[in-house]
C-alpha positions as CSV (number, residue, x, y, z in Angstrom):
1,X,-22.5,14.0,14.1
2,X,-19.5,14.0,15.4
3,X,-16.8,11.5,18.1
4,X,-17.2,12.4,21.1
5,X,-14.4,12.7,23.7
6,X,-14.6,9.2,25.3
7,X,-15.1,8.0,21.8
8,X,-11.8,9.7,20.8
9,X,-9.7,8.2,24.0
10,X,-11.2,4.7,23.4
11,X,-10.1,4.8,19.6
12,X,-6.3,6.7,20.5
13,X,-6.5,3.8,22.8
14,X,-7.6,0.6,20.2
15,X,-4.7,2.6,17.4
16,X,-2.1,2.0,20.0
17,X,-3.0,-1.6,20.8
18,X,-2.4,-2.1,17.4
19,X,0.9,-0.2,17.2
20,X,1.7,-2.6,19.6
21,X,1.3,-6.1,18.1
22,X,2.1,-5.5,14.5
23,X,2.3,-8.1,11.7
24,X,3.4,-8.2,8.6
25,X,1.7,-8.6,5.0
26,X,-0.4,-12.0,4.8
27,X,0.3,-12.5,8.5
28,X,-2.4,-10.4,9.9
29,X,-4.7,-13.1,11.8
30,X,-4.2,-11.4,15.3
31,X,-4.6,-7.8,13.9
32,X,-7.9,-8.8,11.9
33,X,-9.0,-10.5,15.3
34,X,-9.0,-7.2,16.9
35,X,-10.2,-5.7,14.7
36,X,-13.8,-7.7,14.7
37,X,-13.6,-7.7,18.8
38,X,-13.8,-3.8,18.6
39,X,-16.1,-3.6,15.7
40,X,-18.3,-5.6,18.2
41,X,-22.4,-6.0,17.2
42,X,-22.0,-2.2,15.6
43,X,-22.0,-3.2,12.2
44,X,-25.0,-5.4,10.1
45,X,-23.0,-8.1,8.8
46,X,-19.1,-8.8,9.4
47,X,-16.9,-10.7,6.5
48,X,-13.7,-12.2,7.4
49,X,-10.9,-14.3,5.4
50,X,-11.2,-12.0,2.4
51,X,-8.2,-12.4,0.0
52,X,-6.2,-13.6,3.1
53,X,-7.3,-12.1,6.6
54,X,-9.5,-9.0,5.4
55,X,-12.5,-7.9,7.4
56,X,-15.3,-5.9,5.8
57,X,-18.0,-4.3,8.2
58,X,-21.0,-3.6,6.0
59,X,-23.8,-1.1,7.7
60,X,-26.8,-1.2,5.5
61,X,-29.6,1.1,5.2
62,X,-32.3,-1.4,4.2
63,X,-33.2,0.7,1.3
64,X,-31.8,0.3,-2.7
65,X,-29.1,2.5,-3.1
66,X,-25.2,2.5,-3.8
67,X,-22.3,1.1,-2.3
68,X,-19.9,3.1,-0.9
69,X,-16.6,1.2,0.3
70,X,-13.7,2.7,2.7
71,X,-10.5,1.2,2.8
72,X,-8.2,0.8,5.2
73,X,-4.6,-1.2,5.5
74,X,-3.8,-4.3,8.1
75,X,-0.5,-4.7,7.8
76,X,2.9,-3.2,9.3
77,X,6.5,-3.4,8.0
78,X,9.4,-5.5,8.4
79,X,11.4,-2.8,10.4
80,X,12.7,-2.2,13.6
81,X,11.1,0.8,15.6
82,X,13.4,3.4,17.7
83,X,10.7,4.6,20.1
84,X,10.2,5.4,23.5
85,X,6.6,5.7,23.2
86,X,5.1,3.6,25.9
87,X,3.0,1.7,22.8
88,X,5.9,0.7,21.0
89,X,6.0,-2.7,18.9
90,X,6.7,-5.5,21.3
91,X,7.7,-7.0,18.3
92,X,11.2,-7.6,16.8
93,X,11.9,-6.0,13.6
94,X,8.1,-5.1,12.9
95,X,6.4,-2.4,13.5
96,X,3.5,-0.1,12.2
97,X,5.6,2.7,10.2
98,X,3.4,3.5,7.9
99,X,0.3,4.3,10.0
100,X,-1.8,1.4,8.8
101,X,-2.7,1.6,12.1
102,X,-3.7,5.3,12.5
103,X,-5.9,4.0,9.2
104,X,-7.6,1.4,10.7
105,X,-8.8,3.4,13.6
106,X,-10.4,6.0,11.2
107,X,-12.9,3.4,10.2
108,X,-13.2,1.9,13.6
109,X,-14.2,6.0,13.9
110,X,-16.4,5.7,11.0
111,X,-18.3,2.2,12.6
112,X,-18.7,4.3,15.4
113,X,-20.5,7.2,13.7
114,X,-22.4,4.8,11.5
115,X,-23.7,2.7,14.2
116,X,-25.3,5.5,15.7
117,X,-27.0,6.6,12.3
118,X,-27.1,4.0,9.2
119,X,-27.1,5.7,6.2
120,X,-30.7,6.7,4.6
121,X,-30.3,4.5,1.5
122,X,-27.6,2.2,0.1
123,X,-24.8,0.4,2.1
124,X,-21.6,1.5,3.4
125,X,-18.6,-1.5,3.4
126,X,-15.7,-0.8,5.6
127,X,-13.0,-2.7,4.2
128,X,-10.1,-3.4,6.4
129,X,-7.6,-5.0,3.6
130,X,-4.5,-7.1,3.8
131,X,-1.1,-7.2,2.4
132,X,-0.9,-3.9,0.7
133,X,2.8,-3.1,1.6
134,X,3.6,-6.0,-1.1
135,X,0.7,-5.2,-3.5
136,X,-1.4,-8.6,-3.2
137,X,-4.2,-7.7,-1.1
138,X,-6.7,-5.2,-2.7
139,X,-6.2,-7.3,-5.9
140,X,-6.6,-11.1,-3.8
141,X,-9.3,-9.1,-2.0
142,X,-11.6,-7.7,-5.2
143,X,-10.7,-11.7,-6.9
144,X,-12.4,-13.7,-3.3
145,X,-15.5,-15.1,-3.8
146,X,-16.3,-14.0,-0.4
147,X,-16.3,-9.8,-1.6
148,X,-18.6,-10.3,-4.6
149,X,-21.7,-9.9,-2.8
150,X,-20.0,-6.4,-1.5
151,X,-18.7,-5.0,-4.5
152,X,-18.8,-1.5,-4.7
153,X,-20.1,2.0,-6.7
154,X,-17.7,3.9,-5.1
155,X,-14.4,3.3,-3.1
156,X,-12.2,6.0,-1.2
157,X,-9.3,5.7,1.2
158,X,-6.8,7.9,2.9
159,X,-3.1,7.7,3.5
160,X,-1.5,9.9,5.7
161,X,1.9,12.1,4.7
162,X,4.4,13.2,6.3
163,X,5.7,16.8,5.3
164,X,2.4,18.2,4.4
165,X,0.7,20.6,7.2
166,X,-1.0,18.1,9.8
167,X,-4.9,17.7,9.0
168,X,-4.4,19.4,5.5
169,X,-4.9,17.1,2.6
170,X,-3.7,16.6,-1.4
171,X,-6.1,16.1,-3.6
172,X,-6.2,15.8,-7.6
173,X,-8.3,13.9,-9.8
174,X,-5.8,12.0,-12.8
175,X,-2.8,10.0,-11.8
176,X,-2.3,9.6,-8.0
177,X,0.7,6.9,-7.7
178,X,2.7,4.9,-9.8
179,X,2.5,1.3,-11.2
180,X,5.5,-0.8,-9.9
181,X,6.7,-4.3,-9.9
182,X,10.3,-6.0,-8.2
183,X,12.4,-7.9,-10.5
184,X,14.5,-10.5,-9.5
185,X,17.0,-11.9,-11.8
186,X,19.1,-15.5,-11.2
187,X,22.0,-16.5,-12.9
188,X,23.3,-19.6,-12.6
189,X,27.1,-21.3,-13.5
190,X,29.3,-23.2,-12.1
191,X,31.8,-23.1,-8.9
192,X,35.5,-23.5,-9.7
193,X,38.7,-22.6,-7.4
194,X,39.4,-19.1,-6.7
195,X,42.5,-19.9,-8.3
196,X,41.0,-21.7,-11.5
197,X,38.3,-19.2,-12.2
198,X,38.8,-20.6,-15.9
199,X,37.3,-24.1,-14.7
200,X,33.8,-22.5,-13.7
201,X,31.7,-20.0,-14.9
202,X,30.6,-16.9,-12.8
203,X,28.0,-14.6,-12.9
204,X,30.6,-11.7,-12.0
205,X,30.5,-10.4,-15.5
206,X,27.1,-10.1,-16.3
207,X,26.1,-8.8,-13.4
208,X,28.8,-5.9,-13.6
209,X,27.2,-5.3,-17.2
210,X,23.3,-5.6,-16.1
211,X,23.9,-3.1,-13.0
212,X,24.4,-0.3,-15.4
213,X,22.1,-1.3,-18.2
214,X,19.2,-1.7,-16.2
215,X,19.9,1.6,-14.7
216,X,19.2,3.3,-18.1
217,X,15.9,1.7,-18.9
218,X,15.0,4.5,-16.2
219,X,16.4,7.1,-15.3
220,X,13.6,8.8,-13.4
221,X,13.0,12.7,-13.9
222,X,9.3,14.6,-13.9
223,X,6.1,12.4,-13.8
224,X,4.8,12.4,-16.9
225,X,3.1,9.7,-18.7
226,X,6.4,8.6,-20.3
227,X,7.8,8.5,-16.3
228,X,10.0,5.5,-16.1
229,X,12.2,4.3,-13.4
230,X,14.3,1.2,-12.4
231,X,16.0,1.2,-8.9
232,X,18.5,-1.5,-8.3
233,X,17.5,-2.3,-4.8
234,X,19.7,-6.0,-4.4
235,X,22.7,-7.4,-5.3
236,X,24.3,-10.7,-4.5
237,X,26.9,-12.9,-5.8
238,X,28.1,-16.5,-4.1
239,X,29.3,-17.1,-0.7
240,X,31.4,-15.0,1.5
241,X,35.0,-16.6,0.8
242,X,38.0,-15.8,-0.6
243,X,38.6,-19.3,-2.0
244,X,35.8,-20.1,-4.6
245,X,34.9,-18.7,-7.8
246,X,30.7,-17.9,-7.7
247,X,28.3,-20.1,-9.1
248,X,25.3,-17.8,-8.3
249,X,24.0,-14.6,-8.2
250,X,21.2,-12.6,-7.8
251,X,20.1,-8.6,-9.1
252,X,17.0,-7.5,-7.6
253,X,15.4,-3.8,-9.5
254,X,11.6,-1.9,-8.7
255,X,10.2,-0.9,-12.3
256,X,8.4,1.8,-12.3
257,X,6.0,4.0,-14.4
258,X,3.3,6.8,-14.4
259,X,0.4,4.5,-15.8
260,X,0.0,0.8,-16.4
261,X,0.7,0.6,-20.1
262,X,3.8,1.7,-20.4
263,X,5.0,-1.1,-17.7
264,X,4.8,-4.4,-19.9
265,X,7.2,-2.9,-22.2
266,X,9.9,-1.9,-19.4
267,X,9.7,-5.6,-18.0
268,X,9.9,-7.0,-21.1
269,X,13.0,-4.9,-21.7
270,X,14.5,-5.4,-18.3
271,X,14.1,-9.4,-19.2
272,X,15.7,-9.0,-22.2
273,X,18.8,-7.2,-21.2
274,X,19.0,-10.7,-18.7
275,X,18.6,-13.2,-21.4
276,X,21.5,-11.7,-23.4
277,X,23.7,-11.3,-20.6
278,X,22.7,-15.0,-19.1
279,X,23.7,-16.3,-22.6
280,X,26.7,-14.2,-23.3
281,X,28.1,-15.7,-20.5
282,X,26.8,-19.1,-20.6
283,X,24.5,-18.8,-17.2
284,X,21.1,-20.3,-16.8
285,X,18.9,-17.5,-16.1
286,X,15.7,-17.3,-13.9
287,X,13.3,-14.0,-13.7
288,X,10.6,-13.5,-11.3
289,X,8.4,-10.7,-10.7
290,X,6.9,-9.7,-7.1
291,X,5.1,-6.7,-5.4
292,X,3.5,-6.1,-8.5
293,X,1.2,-2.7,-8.1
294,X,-1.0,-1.1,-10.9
295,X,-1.0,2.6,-11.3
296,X,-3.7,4.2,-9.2
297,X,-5.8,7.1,-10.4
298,X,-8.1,9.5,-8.6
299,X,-12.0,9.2,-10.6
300,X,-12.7,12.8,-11.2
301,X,-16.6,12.0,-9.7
302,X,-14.8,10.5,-6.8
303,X,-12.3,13.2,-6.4
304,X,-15.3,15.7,-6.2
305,X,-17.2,13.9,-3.3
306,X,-13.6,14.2,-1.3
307,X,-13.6,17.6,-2.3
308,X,-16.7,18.4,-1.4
309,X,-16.7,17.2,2.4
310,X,-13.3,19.2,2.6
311,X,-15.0,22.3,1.8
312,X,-17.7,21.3,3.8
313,X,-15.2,20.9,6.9
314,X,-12.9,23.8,6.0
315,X,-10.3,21.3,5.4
316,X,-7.8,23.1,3.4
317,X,-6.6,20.9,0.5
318,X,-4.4,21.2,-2.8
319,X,-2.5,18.7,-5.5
320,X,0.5,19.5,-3.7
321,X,3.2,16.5,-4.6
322,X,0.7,14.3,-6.5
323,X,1.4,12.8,-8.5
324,X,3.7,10.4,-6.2
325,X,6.2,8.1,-7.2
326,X,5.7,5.6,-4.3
327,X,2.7,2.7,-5.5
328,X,-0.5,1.9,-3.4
329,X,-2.5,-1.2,-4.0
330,X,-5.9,0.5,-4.1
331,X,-6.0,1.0,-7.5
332,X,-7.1,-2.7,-7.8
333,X,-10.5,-1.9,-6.9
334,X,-10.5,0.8,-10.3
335,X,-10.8,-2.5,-12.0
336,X,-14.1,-3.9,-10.4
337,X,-17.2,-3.0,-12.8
338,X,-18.3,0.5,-12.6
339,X,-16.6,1.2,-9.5
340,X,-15.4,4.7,-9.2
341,X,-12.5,5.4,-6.9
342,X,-10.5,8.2,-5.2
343,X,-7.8,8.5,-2.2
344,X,-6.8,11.8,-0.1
345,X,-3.7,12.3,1.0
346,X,-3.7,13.8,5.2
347,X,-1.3,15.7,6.6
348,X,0.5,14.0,9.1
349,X,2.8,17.2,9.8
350,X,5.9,19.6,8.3
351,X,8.5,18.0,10.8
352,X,7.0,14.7,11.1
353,X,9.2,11.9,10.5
354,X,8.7,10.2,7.3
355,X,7.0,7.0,6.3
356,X,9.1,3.8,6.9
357,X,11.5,5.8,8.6
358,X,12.5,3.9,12.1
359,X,11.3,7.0,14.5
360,X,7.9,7.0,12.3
361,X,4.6,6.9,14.6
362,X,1.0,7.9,13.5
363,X,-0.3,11.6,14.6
364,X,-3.2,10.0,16.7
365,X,-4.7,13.8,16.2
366,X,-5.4,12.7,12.4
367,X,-8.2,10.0,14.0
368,X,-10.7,12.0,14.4
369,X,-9.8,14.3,11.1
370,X,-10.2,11.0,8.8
371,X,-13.2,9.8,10.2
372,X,-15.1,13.2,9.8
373,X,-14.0,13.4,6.1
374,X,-15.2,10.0,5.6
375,X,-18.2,10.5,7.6
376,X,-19.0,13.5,5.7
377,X,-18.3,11.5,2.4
378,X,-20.5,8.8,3.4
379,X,-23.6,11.7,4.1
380,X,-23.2,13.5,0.8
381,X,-23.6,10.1,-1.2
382,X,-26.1,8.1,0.8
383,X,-28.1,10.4,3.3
């Protein structure tokens, strides 16, 4: 079974409705409302409000078998678009540039193919999940009440990537992308008068000796499991005048390792080196940690059922860059009971530009690509 042509225009159409009106992480109410209107009566039973504004479409064969869950992304990114395309974001300083909306539209593809043929035995949830540019959705997703009654044997998603051949894939079972969490360090003094500096106390030193030192705790290099790498992404101190001495400032860093383990001990480091400058200097010192995303790994059952369709589409597919560097919030749903999970990498094209970048827009070609790998996915474990 395959999309048909009108089914293809329709769905190029729905991806660049999206495009249009993006939102960003936990403010995806209008995007999750379009996405129910166009999932219309196709699927058995539709779930909203999951960990935020998820949707899950479940299609259920009627007979005992597994679950098999697709994932998909809601939300867009706080950047402005330079486009011409007639579907541009209408709105400023958003926009979908990282082709959660080419995503979505796969499994609007997929509720199409399924609604025409339920599977022969189990259940097959379409997940359409929030917030994952900042981590917090496939987790607040797998911890709602709501999903507990969908919880799955087997989960697989797709992200699309630039610089690999468009509608080639990567593929490897093992370590897929990296565990990552932001770090924000405070320090806290006291104004004085530019010209009294000696009457306050400043965050100025501390910071100059924290910019470096957390630097070291990661210095990057090959992924291996003793990978480890801390980008200094933020850095602020007091107001913008010449005549007062700072009271405040701020270091922002992304942590960053091969697998989750190894993480604790490079926050707890990165802490540390903070508490001894804050008290060398007599600040008052505040840490918090945000974006936090585990280390996701590719099931080597689940890798195989990816495989397998591929070779059963002539889809040409190798590990190519993966491990990656860059983190992905699916890796959550590893940690539900039993659940095995695996994501593909699509080709988005050599020359295409890359994710996040301002000219980025999804290769509406890769629609009907992903939902035929899914599709063929979804046959191979269910029927």
């Amino acid at each position: 079974m395959m999309l048909t042509n009108s089914d293809i225009a329709e769905l190029t159409a729905f991806r660049h409705d999206l495009h249009r009106f993006p939102e960003v992480s936990g403010a995806e109410a209008q995007t999750a409302f379009r996405v129910v209107a166009a999932l219309g009566g196709m699927a058995d039973q539709v779930v909203t409000g999951l960990g935020g504004h998820g949707v899950a479409a479940v299609f259920d064969s009627g007979k005992p078998g597994p679950t098999v869950l697709f994932r998909c992304e809601l939300d867009a990114l706080p950047i402005r678009e330079v486009s011409e395309n007639a579907h541009r974001s209408t709105i400023s300083g958003v926009a979908h540039l990282c082709g959660h909306d080419g995503h979505m539209t796969i499994l609007m593809g997929l509720a199409r193919l399924l609604s025409r043929q339920r599977p022969a035995r189990g259940r097959v949830v379409l997940m359409f999940q929030p917030a994952e540019e900042d981590g917090s959705g496939a987790a607040a997703v797998v911890a709602d009440a709501g999903f507990a009654g969908l919880r799955p044997d087997w989960a697989f998603s797709l992200h699309n990537m630039p610089g690999v051949r468009l509608g080639e894939c990567w593929l490897a079972e093992g370590p897929m992308a990296c565990a990552s969490v932001g770090l924000k360090i405070a320090l806290d003094g006291k104004t004085s008068h530019a010209a009294q500096p000696q009457h306050g106390v400043s965050p100025g030193l501390a910071l100059a000796e924290l910019i470096p030192a957390l630097g070291a705790l990661g210095t990057g290099g090959d992924l291996s499991p003793d990978f480890r790498l801390v980008t200094l992404t933020h850095a602020q101190m007091g107001e913008p005048a010449f005549g007062i001495s700072p009271a405040h400032g701020e270091l922002w860093a992304t942590l960053r390792t091969m697998t989750d383990p190894p993480m604790e001990a490079l926050k707890a480091q990165a802490v540390g080196l903070a508490q001894t400058a804050a008290a060398k200097y007599g600040l008052a010192l505040t840490t918090s940690l945000h974006d936090d995303f585990k280390a996701c790994a590719n099931d080597p059952q689940a890798t195989a059922h990816i495989a397998a369709a591929l070779d059963a589409l002539g889809i040409p597919y190798a590990p190519g860059g993966l491990p990656m560097r860059p983190s992905e919030d699916f890796g959550a749903f590893a940690g539900l009971p039993d659940c095995k999970i695996a994501m593909v990498m699509l080709g988005a094209g050599l020359d295409h530009p890359s994710l996040h970048n301002p000219d980025y827009d999804f290769p509406d070609d890769l629609i009907a690509i992903g939902a035929r790998i899914f599709h063929r996915v979804t046959r191979d474990l269910l029927g």
